[in-house]
C-alpha positions as CSV (number, residue, x, y, z in Angstrom):
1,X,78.8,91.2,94.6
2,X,77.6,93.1,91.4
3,X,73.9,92.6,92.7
4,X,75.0,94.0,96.3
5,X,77.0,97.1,94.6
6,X,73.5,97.7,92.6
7,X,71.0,97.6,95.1
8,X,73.7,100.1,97.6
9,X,74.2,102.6,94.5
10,X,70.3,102.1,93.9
11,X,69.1,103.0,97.3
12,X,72.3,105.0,98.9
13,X,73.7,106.8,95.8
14,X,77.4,106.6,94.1
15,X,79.6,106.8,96.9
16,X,78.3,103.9,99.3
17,X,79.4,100.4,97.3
18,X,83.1,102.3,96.8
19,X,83.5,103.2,100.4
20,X,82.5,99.7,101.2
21,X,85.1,98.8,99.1
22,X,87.7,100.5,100.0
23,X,86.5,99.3,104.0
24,X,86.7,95.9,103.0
25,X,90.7,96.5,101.6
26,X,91.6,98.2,104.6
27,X,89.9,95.2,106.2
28,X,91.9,92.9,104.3
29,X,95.6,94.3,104.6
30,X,95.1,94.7,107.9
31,X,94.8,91.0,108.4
32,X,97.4,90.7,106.3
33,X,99.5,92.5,108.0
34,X,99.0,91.1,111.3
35,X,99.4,87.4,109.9
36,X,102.6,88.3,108.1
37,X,103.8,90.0,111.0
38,X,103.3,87.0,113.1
39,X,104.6,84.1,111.1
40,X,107.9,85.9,110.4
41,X,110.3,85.3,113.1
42,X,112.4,88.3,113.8
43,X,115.9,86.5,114.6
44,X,115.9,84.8,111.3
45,X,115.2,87.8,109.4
46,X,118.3,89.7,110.8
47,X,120.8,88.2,108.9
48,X,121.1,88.6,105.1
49,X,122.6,85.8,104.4
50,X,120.5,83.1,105.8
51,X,118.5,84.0,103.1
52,X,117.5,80.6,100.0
53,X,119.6,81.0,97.1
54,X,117.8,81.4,93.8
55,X,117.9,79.7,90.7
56,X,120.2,81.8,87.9
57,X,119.0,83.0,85.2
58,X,120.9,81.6,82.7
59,X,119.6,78.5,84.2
60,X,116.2,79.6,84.1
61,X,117.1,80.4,80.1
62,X,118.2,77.3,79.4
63,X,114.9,75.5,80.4
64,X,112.9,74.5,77.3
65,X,109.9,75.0,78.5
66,X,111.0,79.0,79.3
67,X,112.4,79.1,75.9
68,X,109.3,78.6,73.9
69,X,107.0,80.9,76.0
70,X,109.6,83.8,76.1
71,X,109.8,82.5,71.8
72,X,105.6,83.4,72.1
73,X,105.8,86.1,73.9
74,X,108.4,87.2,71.3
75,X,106.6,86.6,68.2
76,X,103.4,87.9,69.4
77,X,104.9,91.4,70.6
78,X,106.8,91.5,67.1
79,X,103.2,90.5,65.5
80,X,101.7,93.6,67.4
81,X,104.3,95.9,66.2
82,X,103.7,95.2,62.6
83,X,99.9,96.0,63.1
């Protein structure tokens, strides 16, 4: 893609690879939007408490494995203060 962006900047100036860009993302949600659109079915969606219940959070807290990483992710933004 980089080689693609260089050779349209080369020979069409600044402007062509980002408005190709920005085509292709309009491109994109668009078929996103369609597909989302029609896997959701509209009956289901009408009531709020059809809905999956979610884990809670002290749940979630009480996992070990979530314990050390929010530890990590602790230490390290303590470590970055300190610097």
């Amino acid at each position: 893609m980089i080689l693609f962006s260089g050779i349209l900047y080369q020979f069409f100036g600044k402007r062509v690879p980002f408005i190709i860009l920005a085509f292709i993302a309009l491109f994109d949600a668009l078929l996103l939007f369609f597909i989302i659109r029609s896997t959701q079915n509209p009956i289901e969606n009408t009531s709020r408490f059809s809905r999956t219940r979610g884990t809670p959070i002290w749940r979630l807290l009480m996992d070990p494995y979530v314990m050390i990483c929010a530890g990590a992710l602790t230490m390290v933004q303590k470590k970055n203060k300190e610097n």
